[in-house]
Legacy VTK file of the C-alpha trace (Angstrom):
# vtk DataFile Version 3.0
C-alpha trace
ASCII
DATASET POLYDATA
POINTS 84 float
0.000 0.000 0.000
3.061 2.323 0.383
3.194 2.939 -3.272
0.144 4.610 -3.599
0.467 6.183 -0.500
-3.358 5.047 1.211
-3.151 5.610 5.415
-3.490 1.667 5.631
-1.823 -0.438 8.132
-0.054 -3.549 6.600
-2.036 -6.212 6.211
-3.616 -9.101 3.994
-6.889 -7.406 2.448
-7.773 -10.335 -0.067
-11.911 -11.079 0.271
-12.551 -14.009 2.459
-16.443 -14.007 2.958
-18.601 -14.754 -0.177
-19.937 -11.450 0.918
-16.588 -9.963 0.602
-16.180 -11.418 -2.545
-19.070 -10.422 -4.293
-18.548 -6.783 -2.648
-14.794 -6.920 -4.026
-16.540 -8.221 -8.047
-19.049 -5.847 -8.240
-16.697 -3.244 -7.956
-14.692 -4.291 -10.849
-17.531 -2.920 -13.227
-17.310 0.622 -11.668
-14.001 2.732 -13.332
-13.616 5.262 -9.849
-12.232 7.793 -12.698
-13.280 11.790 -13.814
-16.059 11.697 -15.189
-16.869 7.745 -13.977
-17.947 5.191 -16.174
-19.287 0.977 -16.484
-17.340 -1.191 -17.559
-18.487 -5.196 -19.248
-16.762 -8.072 -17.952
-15.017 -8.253 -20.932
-13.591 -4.882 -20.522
-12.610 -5.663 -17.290
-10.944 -9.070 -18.417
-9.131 -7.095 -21.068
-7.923 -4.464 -18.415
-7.046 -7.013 -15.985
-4.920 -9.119 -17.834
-1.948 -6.361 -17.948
-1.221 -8.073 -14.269
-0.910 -11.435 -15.066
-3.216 -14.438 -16.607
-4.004 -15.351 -12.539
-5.388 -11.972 -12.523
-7.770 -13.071 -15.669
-8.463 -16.643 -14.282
-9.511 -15.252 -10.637
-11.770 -12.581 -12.728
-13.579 -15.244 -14.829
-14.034 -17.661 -11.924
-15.918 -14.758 -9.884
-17.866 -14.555 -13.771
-19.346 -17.892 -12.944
-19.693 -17.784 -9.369
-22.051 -14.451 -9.492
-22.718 -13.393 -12.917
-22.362 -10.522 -14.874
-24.173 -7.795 -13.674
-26.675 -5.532 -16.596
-23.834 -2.746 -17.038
-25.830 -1.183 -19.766
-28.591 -0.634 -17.752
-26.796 1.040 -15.248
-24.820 3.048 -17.348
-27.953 4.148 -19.195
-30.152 4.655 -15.520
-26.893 6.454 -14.430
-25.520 8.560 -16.850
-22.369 7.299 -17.114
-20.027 6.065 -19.829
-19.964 2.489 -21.027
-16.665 0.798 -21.671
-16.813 -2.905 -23.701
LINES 1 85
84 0 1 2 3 4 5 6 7 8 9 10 11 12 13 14 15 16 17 18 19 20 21 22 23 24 25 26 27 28 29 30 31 32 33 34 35 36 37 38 39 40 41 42 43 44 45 46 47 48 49 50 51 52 53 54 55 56 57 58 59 60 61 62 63 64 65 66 67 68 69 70 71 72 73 74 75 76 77 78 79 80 81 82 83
C-alpha cells in the first residue's frame, strides 16, 4: 500500500467471505475515474490481464460464481459512460 500512499496499516486485504467477494466483483464494473464510467466483464478481463493471466483466471471464476451484472442498464439509468 506504500506505493500509492493510502493511510493503511499492513495487512492481507484479499476477500474471504462470499460477501466480501461479491462486494470486491461488483466493484470491478465501476471505473472510480473523472467523469466515472461501467465497464463489461469483458472490458474488465481485457484491463485485468496487464497483471498477469491469474489476474484473468480469478476474474472469470468470480464470472461464474455471481454473474455478470446488466452494465448497460446502469450506465444508461446512471448517466455514465460504457466501456466494452
Amino acid at each position: 500500500m506504500l506505493c500509492q500512499q493510502l493511510p493503511l496499516p499492513p495487512a492481507d486485504y484479499l476477500a474471504i467471505t462470499e460477501e466480501e467477494k461479491l462486494v470486491m466483483y461488483a466493484d470491478k464494473f465501476h471505473s472510480k475515474t473523472t467523469p466515472p464510467k461501467f465497464l463489461t466483464a469483458n472490458a474488465y478481463a481485457t484491463y485485468v490481464s496487464r497483471f498477469g493471466h491469474d489476474k484473468v483466471d480469478a476474474f472469470t471464476l468470480l464470472r461464474k460464481t455471481f454473474g455478470e451484472p446488466d452494465v448497460h442498464a446502469l450506465a444508461a439509468f446512471y448517466g455514465q459512460a460504457l466501456t466494452e
